[in-house]
DSSP file (Angstrom, degrees, kcal/mol; ACC not computed):
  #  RESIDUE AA STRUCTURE BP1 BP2  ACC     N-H-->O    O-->H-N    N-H-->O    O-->H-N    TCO  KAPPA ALPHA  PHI   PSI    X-CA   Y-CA   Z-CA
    1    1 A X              0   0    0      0, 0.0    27,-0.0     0, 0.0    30,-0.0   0.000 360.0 360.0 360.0 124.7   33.6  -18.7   30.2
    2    2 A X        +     0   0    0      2,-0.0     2,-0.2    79,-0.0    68,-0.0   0.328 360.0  86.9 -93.4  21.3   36.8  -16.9   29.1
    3    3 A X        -     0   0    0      4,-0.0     2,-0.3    66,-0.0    23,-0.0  -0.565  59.6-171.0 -95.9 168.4   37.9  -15.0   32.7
    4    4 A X    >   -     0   0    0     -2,-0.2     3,-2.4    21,-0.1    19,-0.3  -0.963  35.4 -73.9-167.3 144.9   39.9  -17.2   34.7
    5    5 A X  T 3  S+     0   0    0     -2,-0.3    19,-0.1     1,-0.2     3,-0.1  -0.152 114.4  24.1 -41.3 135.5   41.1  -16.8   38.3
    6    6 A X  T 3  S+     0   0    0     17,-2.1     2,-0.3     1,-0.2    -1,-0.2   0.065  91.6 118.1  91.7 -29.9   44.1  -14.1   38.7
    7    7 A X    <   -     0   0    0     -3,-2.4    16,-0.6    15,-0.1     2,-0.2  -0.225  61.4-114.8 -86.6 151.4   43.4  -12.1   35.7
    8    8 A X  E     -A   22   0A   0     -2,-0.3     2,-0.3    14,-0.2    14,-0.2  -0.460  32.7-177.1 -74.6 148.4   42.4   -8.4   35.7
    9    9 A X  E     -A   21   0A   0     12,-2.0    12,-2.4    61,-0.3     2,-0.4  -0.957  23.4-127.2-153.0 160.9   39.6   -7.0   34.7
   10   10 A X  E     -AB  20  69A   0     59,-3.1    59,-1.0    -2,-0.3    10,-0.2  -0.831  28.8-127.2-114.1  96.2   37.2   -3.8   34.1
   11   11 A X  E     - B   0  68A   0      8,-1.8     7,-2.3    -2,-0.4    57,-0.2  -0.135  25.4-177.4 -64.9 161.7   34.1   -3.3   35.4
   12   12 A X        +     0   0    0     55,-2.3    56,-0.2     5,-0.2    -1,-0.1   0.820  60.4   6.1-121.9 -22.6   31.6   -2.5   32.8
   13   13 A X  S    S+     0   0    0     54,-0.4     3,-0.1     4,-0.1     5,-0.1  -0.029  88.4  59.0-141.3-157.4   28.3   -1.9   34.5
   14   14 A X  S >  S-     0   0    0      1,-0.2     3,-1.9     2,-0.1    25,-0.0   0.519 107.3 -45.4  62.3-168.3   26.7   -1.6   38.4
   15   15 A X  T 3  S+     0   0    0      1,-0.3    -1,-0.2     2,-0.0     0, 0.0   0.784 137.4  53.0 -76.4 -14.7   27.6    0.8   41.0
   16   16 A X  T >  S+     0   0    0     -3,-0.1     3,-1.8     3,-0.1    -1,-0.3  -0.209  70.9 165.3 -82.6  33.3   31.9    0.2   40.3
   17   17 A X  T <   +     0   0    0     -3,-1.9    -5,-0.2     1,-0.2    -6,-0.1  -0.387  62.0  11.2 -50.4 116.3   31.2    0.9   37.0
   18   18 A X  T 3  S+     0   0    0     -7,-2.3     2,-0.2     1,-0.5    -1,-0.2   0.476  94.0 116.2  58.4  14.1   35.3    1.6   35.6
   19   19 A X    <   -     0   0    0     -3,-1.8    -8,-1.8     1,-0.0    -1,-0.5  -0.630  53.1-148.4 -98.5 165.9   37.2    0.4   38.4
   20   20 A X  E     +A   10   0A   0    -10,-0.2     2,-0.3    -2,-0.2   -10,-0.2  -0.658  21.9 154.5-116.1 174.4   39.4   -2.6   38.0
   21   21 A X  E     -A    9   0A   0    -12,-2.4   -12,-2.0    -2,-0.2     2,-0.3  -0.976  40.4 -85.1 179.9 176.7   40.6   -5.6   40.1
   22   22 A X  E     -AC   8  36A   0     14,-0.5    14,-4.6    -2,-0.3     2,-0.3  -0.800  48.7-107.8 -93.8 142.1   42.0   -9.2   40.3
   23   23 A X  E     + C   0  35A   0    -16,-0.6   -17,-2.1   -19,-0.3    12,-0.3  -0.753  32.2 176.4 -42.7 108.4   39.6  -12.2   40.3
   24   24 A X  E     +     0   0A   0     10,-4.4     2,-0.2    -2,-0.3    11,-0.2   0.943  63.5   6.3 -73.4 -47.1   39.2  -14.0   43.1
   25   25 A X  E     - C   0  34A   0      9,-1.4     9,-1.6   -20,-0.1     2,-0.3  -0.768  48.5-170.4-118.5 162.8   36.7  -16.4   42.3
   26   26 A X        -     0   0    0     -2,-0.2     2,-0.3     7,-0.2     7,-0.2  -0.959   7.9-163.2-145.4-176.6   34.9  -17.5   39.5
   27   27 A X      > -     0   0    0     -2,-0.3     5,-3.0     1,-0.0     4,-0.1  -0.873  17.1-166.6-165.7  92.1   31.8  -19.9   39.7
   28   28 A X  T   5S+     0   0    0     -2,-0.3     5,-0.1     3,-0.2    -1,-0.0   0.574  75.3  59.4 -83.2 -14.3   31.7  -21.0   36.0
   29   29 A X  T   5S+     0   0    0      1,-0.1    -1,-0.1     3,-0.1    -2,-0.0   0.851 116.9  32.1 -74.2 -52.1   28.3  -22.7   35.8
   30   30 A X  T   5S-     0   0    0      2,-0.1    -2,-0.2     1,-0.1    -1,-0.1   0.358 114.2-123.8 -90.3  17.1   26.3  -19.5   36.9
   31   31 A X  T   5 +     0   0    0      1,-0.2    34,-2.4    33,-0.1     2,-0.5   0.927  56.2 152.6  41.6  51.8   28.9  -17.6   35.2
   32   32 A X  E   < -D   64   0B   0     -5,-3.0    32,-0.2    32,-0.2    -1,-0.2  -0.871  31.3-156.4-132.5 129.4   29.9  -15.6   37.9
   33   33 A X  E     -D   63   0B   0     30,-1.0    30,-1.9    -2,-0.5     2,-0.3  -0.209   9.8-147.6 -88.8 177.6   32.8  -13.8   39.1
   34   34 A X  E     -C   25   0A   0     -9,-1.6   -10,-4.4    28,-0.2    -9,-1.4  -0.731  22.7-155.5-141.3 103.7   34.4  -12.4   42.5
   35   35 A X  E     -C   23   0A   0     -2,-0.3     2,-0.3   -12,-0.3   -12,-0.3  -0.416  22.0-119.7 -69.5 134.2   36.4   -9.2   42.2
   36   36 A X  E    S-C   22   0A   0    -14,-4.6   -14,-0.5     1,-0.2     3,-0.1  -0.853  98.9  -0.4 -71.2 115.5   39.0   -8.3   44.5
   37   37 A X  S    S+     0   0    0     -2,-0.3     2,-0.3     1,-0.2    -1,-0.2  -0.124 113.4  87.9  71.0 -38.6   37.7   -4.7   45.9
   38   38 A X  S    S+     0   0    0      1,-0.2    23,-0.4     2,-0.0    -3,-0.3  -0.793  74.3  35.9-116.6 142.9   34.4   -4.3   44.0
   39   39 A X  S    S-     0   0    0     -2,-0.3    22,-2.1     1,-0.2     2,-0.3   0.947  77.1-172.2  98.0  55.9   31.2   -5.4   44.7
   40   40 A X  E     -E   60   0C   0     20,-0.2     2,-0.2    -3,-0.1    20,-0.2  -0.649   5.7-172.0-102.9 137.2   31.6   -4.8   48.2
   41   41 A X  E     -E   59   0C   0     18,-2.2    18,-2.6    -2,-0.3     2,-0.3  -0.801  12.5-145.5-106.0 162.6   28.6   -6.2   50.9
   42   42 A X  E     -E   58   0C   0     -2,-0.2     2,-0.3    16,-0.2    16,-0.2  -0.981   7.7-156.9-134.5 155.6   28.5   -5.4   54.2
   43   43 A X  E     -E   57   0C   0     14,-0.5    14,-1.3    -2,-0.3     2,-0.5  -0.792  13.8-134.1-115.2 151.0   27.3   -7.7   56.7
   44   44 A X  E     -E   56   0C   0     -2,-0.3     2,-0.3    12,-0.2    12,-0.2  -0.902  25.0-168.0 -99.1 100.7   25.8   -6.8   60.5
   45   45 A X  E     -E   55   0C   0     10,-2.5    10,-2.4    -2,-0.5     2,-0.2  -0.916  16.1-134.8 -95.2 151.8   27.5   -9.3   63.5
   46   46 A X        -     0   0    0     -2,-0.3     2,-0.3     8,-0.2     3,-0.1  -0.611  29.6 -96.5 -84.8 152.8   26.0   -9.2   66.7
   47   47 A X        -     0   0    0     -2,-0.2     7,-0.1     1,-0.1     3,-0.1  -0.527  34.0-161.2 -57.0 115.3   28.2   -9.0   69.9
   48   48 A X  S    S+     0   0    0     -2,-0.3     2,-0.4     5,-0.2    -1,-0.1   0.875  71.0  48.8 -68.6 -30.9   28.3  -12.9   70.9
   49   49 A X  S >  S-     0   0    0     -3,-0.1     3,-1.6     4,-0.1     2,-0.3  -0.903  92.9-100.8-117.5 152.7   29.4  -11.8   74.5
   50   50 A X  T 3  S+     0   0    0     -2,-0.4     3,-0.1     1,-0.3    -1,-0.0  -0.210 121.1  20.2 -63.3  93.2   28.5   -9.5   77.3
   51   51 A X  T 3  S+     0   0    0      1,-0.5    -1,-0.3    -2,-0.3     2,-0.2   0.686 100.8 121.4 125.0  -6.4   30.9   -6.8   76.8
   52   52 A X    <   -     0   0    0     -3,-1.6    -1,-0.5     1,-0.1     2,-0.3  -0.434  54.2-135.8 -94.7 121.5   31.6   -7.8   73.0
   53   53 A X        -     0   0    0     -2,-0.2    -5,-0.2     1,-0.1    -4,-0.1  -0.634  16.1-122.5 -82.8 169.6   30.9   -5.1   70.1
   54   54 A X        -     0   0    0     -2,-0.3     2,-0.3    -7,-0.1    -8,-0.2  -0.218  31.5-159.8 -74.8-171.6   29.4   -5.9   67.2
   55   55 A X  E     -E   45   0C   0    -10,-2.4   -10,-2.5     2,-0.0     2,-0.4  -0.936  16.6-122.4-177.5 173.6   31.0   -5.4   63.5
   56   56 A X  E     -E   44   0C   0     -2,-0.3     2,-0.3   -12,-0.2   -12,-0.2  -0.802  19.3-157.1-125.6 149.7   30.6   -5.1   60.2
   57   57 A X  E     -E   43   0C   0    -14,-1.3   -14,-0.5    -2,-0.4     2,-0.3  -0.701   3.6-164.5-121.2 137.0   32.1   -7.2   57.4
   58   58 A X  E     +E   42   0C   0     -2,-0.3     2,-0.3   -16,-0.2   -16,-0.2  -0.840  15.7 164.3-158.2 164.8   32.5   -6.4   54.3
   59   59 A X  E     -E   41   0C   0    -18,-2.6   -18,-2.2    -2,-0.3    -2,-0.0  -0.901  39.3 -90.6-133.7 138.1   33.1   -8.6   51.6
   60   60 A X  E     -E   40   0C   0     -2,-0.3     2,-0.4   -20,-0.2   -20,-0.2  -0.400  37.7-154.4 -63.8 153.0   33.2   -9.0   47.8
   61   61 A X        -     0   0    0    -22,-2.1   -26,-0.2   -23,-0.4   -28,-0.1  -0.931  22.0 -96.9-120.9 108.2   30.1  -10.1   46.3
   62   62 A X        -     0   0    0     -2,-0.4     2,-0.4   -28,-0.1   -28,-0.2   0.112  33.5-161.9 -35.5 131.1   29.6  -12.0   42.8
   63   63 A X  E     -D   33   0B   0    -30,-1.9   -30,-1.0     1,-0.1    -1,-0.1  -0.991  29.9-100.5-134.9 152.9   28.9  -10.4   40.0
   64   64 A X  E     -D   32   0B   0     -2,-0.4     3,-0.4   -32,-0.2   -32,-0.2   0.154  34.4-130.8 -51.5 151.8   27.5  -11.6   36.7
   65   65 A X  S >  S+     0   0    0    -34,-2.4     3,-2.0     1,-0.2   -33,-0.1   0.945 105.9  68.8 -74.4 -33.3   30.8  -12.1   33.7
   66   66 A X  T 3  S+     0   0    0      1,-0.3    -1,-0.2   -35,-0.2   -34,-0.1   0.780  89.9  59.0  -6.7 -62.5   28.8  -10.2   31.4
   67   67 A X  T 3  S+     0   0    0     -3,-0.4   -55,-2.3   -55,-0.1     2,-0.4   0.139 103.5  52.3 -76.6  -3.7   29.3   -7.4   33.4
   68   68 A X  E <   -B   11   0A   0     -3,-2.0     2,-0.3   -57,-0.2   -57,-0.2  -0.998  60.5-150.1-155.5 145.2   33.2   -7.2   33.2
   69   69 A X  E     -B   10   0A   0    -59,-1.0   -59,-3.1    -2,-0.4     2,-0.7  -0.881  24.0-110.8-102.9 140.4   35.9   -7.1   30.5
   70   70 A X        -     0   0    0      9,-0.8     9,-0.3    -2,-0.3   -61,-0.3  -0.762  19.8-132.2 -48.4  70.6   39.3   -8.4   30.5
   71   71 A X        -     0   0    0     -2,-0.7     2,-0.9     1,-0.1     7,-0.2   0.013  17.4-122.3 -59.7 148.6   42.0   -6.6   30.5
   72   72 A X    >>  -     0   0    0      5,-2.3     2,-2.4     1,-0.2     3,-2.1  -0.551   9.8-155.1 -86.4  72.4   44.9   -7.3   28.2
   73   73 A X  T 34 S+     0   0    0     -2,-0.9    -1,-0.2     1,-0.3    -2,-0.1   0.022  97.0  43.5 -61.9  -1.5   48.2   -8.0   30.1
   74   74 A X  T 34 S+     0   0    0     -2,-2.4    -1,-0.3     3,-0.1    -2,-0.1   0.570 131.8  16.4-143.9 -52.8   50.1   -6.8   27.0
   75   75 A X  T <4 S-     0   0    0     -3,-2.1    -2,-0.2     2,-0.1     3,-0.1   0.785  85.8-139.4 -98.9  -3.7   48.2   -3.7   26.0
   76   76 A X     <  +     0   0    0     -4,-1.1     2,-0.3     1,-0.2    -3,-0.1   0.412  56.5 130.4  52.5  20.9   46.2   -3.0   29.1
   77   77 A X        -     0   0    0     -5,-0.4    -5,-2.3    -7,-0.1     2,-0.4  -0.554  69.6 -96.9 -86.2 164.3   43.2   -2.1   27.3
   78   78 A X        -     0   0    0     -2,-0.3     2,-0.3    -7,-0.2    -7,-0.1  -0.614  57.2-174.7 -69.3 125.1   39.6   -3.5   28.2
   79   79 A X        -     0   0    0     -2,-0.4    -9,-0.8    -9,-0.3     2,-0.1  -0.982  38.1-136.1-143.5 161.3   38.8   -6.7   25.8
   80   80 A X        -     0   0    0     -2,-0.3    19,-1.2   -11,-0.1     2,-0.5  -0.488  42.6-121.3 -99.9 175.0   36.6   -9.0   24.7
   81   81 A X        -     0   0    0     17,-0.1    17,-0.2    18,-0.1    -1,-0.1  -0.695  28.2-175.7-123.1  93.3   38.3  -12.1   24.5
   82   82 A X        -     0   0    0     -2,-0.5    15,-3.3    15,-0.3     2,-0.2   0.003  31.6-113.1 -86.2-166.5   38.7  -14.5   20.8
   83   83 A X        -     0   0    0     13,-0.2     2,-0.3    21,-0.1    13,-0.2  -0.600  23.5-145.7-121.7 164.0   40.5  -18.0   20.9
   84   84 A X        -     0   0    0     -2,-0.2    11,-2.8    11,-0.2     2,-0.4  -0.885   9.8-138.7-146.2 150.9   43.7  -18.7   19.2
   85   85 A X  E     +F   94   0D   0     -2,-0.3     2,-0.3     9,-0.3     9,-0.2  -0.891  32.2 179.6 135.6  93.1   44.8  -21.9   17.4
   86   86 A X  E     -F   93   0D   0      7,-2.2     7,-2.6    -2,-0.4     2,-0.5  -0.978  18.7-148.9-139.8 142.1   49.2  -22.7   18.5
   87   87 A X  E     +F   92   0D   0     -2,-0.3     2,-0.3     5,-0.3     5,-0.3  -0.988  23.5 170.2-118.3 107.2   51.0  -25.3   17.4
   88   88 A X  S    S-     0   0    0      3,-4.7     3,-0.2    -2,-0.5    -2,-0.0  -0.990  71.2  -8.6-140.3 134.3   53.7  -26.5   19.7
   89   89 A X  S    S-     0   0    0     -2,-0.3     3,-0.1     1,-0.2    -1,-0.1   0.586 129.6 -56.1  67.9  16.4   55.7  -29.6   19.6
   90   90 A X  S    S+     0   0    0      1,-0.5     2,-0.4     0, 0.0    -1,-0.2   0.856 119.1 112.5  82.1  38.8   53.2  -30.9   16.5
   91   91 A X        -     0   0    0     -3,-0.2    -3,-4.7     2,-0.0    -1,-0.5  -0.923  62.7-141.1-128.0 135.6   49.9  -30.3   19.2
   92   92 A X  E     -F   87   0D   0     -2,-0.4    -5,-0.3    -5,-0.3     2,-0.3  -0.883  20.7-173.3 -79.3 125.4   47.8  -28.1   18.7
   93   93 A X  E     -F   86   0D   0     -7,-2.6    -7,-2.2    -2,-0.3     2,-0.6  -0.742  18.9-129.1-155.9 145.4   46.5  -26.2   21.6
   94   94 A X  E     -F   85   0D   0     -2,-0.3     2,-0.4    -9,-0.2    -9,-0.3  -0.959  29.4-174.9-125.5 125.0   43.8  -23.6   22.0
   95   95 A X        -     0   0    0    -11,-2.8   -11,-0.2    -2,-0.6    11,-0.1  -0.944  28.0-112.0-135.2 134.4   44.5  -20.5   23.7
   96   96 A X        +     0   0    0      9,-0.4     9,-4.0    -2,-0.4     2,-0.4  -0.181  43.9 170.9 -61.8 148.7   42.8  -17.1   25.0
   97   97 A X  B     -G  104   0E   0    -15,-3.3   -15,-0.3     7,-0.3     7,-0.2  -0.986  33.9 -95.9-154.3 158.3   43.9  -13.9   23.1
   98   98 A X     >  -     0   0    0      5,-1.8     4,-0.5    -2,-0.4   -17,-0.1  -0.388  19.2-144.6 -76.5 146.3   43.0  -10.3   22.8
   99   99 A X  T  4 S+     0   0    0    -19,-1.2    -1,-0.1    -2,-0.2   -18,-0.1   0.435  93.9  42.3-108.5  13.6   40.8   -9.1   20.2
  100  100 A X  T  4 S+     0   0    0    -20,-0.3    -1,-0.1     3,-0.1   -21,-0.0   0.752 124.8  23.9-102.4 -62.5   42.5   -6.1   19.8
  101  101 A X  T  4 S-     0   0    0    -29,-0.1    -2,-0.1     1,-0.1     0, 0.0   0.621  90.4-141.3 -81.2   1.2   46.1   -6.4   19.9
  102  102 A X     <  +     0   0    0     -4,-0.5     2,-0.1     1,-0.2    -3,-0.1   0.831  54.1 136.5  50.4  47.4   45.5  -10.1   18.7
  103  103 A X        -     0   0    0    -31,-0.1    -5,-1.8     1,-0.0     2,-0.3  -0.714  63.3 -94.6-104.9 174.9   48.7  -11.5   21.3
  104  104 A X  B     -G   97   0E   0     -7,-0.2     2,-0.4    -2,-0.1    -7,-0.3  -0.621  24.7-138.8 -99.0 155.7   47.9  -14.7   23.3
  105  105 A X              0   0    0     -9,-4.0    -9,-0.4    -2,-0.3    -8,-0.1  -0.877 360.0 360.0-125.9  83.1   46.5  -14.5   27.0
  106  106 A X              0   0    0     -2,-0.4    -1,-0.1   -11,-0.1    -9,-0.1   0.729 360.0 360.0 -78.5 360.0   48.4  -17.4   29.0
């Protein structure tokens, strides 16, 4: 999966469809992220005590990576994301990069 905790992103689909946000979470086996802001549930508590209100939660909710694009810290468009090939100290090292402006994505 090429999203990674911290980076920004655009959603592309669902009811935030063109908002953006940081990653909170990502869950890389079911390929799913957790956007800061979007995807918001809310949850129903009951009063535990006599005298208590109830309250409502709400919380980001995972959504598929499909579903969201990357933005590119260097051009700040939405992108899909190729791999890049750098050679530093005579190692070679494989790195995310934009497939537009083609710069690398630390």
């Amino acid at each position: 999966m090429n999203i990674k905790k911290n980076d920004k992103i655009k959603m592309l689909s669902g009811k935030d469809k063109g908002k953006s946000g940081k990653v909170l979470q990502v869950l890389p086996r079911e390929s799913k992220v957790s956007i800061e802001g979007l995807n918001l549930l809310i949850k129903h508590l009951r009063p535990r005590r006599e005298g208590e209100k109830g309250q409502r939660i709400e919380f980001p909710s995972f959504t598929d990576a499909s579903n969201v694009a990357l933005i590119c810290p260097k051009c700040g468009k939405a992108t899909r994301v190729c791999h890049k090939m750098v050679e530093e100290n005579g190692k070679t090292k494989k790195y995310r990069a934009c497939q537009k402006c083609k710069e690398v994505i630390v």
